[in-house]
C-alpha positions in Angstrom: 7.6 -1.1 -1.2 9.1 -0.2 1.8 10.7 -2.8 4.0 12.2 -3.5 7.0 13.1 -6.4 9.8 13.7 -5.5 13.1 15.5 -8.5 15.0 15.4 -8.4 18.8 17.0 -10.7 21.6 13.9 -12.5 22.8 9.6 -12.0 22.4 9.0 -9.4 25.2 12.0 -7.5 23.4 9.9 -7.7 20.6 6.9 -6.8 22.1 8.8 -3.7 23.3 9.7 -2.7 19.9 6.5 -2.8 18.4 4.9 -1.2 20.7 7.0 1.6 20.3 6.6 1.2 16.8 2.7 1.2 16.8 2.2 4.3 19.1 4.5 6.4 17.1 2.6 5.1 13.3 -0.5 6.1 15.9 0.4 9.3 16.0 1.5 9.6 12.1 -1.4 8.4 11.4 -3.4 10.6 13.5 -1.4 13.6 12.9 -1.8 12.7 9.1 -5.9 12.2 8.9 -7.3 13.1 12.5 -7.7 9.4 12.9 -6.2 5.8 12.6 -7.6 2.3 11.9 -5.8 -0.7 13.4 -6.4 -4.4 12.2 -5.6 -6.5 15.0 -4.2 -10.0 15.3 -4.5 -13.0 17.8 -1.3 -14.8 18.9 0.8 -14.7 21.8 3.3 -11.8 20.7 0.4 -8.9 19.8 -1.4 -10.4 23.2 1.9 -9.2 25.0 2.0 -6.3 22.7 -1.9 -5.4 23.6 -1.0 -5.6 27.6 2.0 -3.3 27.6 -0.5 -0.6 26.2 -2.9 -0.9 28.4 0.0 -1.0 31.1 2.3 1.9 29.9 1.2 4.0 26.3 -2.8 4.9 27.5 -1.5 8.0 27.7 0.7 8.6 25.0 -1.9 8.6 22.4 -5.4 10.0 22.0 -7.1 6.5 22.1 -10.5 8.4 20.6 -9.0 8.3 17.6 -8.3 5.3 17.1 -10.5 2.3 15.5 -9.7 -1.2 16.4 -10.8 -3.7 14.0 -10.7 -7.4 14.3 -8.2 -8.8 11.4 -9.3 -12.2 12.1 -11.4 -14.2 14.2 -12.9 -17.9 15.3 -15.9 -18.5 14.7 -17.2 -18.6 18.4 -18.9 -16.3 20.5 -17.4 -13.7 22.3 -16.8 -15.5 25.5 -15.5 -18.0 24.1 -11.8 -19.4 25.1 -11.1 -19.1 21.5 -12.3 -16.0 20.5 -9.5 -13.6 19.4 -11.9 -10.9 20.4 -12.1 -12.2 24.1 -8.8 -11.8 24.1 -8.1 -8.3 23.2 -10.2 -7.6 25.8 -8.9 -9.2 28.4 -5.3 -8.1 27.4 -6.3 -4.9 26.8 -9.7 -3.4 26.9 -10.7 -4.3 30.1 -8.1 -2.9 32.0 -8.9 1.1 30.7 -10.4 3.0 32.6 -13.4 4.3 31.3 -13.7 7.6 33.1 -10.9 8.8 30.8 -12.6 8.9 27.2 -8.9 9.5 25.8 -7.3 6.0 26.7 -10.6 4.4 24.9 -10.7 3.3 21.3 -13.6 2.4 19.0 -13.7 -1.0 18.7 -15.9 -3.2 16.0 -15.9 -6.7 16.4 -16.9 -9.2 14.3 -21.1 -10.0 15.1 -20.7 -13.4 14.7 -23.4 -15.9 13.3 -21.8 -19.5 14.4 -24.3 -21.1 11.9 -23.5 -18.2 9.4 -20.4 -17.2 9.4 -21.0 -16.1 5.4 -23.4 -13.7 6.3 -21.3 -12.6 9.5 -18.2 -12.3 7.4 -20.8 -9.9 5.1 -21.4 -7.6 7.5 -18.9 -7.2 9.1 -17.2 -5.9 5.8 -19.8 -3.3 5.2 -18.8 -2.2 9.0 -15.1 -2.0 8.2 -15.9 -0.1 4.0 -18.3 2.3 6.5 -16.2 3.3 9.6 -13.0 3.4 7.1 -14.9 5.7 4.8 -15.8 8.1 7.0 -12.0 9.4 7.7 -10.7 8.3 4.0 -9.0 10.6 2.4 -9.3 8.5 -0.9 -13.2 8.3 -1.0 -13.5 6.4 -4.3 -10.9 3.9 -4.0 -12.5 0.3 -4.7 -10.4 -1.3 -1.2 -10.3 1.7 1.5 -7.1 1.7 3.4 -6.1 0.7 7.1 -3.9 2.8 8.5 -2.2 -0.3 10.6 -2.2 -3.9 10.3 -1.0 -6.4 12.6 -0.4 -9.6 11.4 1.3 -13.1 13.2 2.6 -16.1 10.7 1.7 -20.1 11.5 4.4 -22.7 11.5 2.5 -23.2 8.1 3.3 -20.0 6.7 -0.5 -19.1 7.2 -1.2 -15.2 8.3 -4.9 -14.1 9.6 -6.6 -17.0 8.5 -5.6 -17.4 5.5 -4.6 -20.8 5.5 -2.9 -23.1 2.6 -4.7 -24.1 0.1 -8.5 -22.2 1.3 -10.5 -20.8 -1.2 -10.0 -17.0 0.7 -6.5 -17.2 -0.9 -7.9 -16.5 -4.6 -10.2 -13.5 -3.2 -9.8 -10.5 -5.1 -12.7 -8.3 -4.4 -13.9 -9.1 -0.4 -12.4 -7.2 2.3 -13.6 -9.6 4.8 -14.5 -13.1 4.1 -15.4 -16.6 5.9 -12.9 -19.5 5.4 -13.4 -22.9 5.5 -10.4 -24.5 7.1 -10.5 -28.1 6.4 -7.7 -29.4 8.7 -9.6 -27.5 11.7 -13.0 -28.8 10.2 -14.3 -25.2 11.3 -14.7 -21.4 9.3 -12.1 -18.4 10.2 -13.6 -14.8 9.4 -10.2 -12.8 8.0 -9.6 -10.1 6.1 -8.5 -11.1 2.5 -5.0 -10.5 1.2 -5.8 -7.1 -1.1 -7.4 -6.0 2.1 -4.4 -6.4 3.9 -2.0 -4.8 0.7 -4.2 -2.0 0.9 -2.8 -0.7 4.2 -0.7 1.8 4.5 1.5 -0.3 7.2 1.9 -3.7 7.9 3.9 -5.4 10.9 4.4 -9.1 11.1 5.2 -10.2 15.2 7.0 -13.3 14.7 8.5 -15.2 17.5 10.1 -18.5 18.8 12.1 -21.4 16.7 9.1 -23.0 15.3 8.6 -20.4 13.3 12.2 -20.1 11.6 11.5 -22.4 8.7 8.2 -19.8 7.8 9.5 -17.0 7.8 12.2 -18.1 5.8 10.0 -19.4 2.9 7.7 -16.9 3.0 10.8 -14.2 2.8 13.5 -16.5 0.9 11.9 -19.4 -0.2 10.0 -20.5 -3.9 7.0 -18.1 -4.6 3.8 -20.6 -4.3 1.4 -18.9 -1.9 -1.1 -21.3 -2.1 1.1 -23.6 0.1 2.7 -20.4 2.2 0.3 -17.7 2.4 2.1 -14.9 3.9 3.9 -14.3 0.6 0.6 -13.0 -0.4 1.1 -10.1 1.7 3.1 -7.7 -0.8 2.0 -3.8 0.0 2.1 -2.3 -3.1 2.0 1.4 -2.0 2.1 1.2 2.1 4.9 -0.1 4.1 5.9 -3.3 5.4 7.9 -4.6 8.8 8.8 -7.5 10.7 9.7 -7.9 13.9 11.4 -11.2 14.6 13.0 -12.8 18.0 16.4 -14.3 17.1 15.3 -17.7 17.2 12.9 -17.1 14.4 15.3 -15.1 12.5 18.2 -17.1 12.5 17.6 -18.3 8.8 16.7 -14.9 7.3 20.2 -13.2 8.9 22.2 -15.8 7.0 
């Protein structure tokens, strides 16, 4: 597996870097296959991430290429203050301009069912197997691949939502699942861990002091994913990064 961690002064440094970092596995990507996939993540740090696209890199990259999925999601409505999807869009998706069909990607959110998130989750798998299958170039592998997924870590060690101790931690067959989170009383609709391993890159954003003593159990610390899920999160063929502010780093550079 490859890995690396890329330490930077303070969050909009980070920002910086992985934006730099997405458009050029963009192009790879698109270069590679004709198209790319990218699993996106709520949180503060991709948010920043998702504005400096739509400020600067529109341009850079043939956005019709691309396919946005949603790696995680509330179970809300759109228009919702919650809804991770809301948020892409105001960060992001709003602010194209859609007489240029090249700075627009395909985007598939989740449809969701607040009094079914099961049967939400459900579909919204066979959407990602369908759209991913289409530009596969593996068309009989049992998980299909993302070509890019961005991930964000909880003071908890929780990433998506997969939270400690929820049943979506022992999934081994679902791409995309609903997860009862019992502290939150509510479901989460996340892809599942060998979802995630399937990718063919992975970036953790991970930012801020709160976050020091994760990352450095999920990257130093005794293996018991059940109580730090992120440690689930072990590509076995694609490649894996984190981008860190100081402040959450400190640990890990010891």
């Amino acid at each position: 597996m490859y890995h690396q961690t890329i330490v930077k002064p303070n969050a909009e440094e980070v920002a910086i870097a992985a934006t730099e970092w997405l458009i050029e596995t963009i192009r790879e990507s698109i270069a590679a296959r004709g198209t790319c996939s990218i699993a996106l993540s709520g949180g503060s740090t991709p948010k920043r991430l998702y504005q400096l696209i739509a400020e600067n890199e529109t341009k850079s990259v043939d956005w019709s290429c691309v396919t946005l999925i949603m790696g995680d999601e509330r179970n809300v409505p759109h228009q919702h203050v919650d809804s991770n999807f809301r948020m892409v869009k105001e960060a992001w998706l709003d602010r194209l301009d859609p007489s240029q069909p090249q700075s627009i990607p395909q985007v598939l959110p989740v449809v969701i069912d607040v009094n079914a998130p099961e049967r939400a989750a459900a579909e919204y798998e066979k959407t990602i197997r369908e759209s991913l299958l289409k530009s596969s170039d593996d068309r009989d592998a049992e998980i299909p691949a993302i070509d890019i997924v961005l991930l964000g870590l909880g003071d908890d060690a929780h990433t998506a939502s997969l939270f400690p101790e929820t049943e979506a931690l022992n999934e081994s067959h679902h791409l995309f699942v609903a997860n009862f989170v019992p502290k939150f009383s509510a479901y989460r609709l996340t892809l599942t861990a060998p979802m995630i391993n399937a990718a063919r890159n992975i970036a953790f954003l991970v930012c801020g002091p709160s976050k020091r003593p994760a990352v450095d159990v999920v990257m130093h610390g005794p293996r018991h994913p059940d109580e730090y899920p992120a440690q689930l999160i072990e590509p076995k063929l694609g490649r894996l990064w984190w981008f860190l502010d100081t402040a959450a780093a400190t640990e890990v550079l010891k």
